[in-house]
C-alpha positions as CSV (number, residue, x, y, z in Angstrom):
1,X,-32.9,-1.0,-12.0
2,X,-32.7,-3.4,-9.3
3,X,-35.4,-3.4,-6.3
4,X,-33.6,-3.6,-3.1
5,X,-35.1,-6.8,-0.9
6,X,-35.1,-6.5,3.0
7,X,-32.2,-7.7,4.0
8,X,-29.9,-5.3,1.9
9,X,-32.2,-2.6,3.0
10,X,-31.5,-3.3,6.5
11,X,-27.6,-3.9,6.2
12,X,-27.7,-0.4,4.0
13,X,-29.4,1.5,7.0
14,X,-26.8,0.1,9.8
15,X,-24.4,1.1,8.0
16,X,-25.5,4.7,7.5
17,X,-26.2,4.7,11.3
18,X,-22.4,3.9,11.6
19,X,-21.5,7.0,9.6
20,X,-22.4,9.2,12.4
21,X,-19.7,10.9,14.0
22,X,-18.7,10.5,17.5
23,X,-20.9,12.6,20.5
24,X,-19.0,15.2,22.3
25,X,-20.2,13.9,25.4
26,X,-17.7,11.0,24.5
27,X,-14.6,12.6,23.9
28,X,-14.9,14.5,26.8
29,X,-15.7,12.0,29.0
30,X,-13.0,9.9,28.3
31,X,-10.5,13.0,28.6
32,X,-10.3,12.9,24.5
33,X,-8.6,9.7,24.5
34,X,-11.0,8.8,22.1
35,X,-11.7,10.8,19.4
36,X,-12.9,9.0,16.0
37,X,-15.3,6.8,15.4
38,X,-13.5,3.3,14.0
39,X,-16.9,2.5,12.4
40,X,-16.3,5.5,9.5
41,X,-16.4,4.5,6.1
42,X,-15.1,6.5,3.0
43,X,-17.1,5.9,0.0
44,X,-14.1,5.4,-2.1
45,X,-11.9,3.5,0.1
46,X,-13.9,0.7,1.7
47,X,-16.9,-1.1,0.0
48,X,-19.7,-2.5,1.5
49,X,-19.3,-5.6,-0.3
50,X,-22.8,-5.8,-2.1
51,X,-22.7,-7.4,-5.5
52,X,-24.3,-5.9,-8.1
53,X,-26.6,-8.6,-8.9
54,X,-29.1,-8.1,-6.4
């Protein structure tokens, strides 16, 4: 087991702030034009590029 140092502890919770989905108040402001979030990120498809190492 690897401890995790600051600065992959800080990229990891940006990027669990980006997997919120997109407010309500968005969509129907902009006349649901925009609908998704472009930030989403499938566990299986894209990788957060961390090596293993550390």
């Amino acid at each position: 087991m690897t401890k995790k140092t600051a600065y992959k502890k800080r990229r990891l919770g940006k990027k669990i702030k980006q997997q919120r989905r997109l407010p309500v108040l968005v969509t129907l402001r902009t006349h649901r034009k925009i609908q998704t979030n472009r930030n989403m990120r499938s566990w299986r498809r894209k990788k957060l590029g961390f090596s293993n190492k550390g």
